[in-house]
N, C-alpha and C positions, 0 to 999 in steps of 0.2 A: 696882750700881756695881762698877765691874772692881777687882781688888784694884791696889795698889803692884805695882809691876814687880819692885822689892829694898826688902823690909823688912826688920827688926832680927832676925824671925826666920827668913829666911833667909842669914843671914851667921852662921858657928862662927870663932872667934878659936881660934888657937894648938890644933890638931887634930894628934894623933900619929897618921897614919897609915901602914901598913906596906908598902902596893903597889898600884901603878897600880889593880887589881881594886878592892881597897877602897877607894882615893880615888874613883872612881868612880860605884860604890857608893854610899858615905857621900855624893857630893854630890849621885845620883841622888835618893836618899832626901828629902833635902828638899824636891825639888820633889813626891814623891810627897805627901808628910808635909803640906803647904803646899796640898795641893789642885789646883796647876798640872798636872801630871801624871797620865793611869794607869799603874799599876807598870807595865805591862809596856813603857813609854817607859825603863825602866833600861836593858832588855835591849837596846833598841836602840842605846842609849849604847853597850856592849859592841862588840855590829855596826859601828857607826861608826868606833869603836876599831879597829877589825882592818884597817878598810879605808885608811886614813891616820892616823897619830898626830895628836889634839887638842893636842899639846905645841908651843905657840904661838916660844918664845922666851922670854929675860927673867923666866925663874924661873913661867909662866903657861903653863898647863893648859884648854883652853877644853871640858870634857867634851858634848856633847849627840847627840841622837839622828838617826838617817839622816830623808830625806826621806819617805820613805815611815811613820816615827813621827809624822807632823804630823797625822796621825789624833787620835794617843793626849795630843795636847797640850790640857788642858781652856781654860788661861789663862796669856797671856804671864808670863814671869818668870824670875827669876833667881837662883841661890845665891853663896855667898863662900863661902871657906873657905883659911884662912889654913895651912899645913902648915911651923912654922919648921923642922923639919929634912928635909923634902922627899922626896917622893917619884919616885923612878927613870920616866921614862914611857919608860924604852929606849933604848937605846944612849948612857946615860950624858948624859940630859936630864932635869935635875932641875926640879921640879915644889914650886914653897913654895907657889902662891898657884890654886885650881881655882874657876874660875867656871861653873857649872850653868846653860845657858840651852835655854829651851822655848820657843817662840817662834808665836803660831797666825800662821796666814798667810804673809803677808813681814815679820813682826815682827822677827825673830829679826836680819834683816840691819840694822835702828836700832839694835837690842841690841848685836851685833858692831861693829859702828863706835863706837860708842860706850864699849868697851867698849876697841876697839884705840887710840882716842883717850886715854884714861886711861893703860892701862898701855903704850903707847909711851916714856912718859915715868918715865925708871928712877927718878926724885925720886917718884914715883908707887906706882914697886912698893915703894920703903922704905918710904912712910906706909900704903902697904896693910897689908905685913908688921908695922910696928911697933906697926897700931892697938891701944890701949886701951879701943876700946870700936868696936860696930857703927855707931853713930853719926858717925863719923870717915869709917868707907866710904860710908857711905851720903851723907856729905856730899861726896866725892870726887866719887861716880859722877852727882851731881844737877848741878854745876857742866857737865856736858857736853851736858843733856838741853837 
C-alpha cells in the first residue's frame, strides 16, 4: 500500500533554521528519512535551486528537485516545515513556511495545485505558521484533496 502523501512525520513545527542551504537541506532530509526519496534527490533540490528560486510568495518556499531527479523519487510525498523567524531565499524573500515535495510521475503537479490552493490564502499561511500540532496541517492540506 502506498504510503500518505503528508504524514505527522513529515511535518517539523517551529524549526530555527539558519540559510536557504539548510532549509533545504533539512526539508530534503525528510523526504530522504521517510523513504520517498534517494539522498542523492537533496542534491538535486540544490540544482533546482540555482536554476530559479523555489521562493513561491507569501512567506512559502516550495524546495524540490529538477526533472531529471524523477529517477531518484521512490514515492510520492510531502514535508512541512514551519521556519517562524524565516529564512532569507535571496534578495530579501523571506521563507517561514518550506514545503518538500517528490512527486513520481505527474504527481508532483496534484501536489502543487494543491498545495498553491492552500497557501494562496494568507488566513492559511497564519494557521500553517501558528499550528500547534501536525495534525492542524495536515487537516488543512486534506480539505483540498
Amino acid at each position: 500500500m502506498a504510503k500518505a502523501v503528508l504524514s505527522k512525520e513529515n511535518i517539523k513545527l517551529n524549526v530555527n533554521l539558519n540559510s536557504k542551504d539548510e532549509a533545504i537541506r533539512y526539508t530534503g532530509a525528510i523526504l530522504v528519512d521517510g523513504g520517498y526519496v534517494e539522498s542523492v534527490y537533496v542534491d538535486k533540490m540544490f540544482e533546482r535551486e540555482e536554476m530559479a528560486t523555489t521562493y513561491m510568495g507569501n512567506f512559502l518556499a516550495i524546495p524540490h528537485g529538477t526533472d531529471e531527479a524523477k529517477k531518484n523519487v521512490l514515492e510520492t510525498g510531502i514535508s512541512v516545515v514551519t521556519v517562524p523567524n524565516g529564512v532569507d531565499f535571496g534578495d530579501g524573500n523571506i521563507a517561514k513556511i518550506l514545503i518538500g515535495i517528490a512527486g513520481k510521475g505527474d504527481e508532483h503537479l496534484q501536489i502543487l495545485s494543491n498545495i498553491a490552493i492552500v497557501c494562496s490564502d494568507e488566513d492559511n499561511i497564519d494557521k500553517i505558521l501558528n499550528a500547534n500540532s501536525e495534525q492542524e496541517i495536515m487537516d488543512l492540506f486534506s480539505e483540498v484533496q
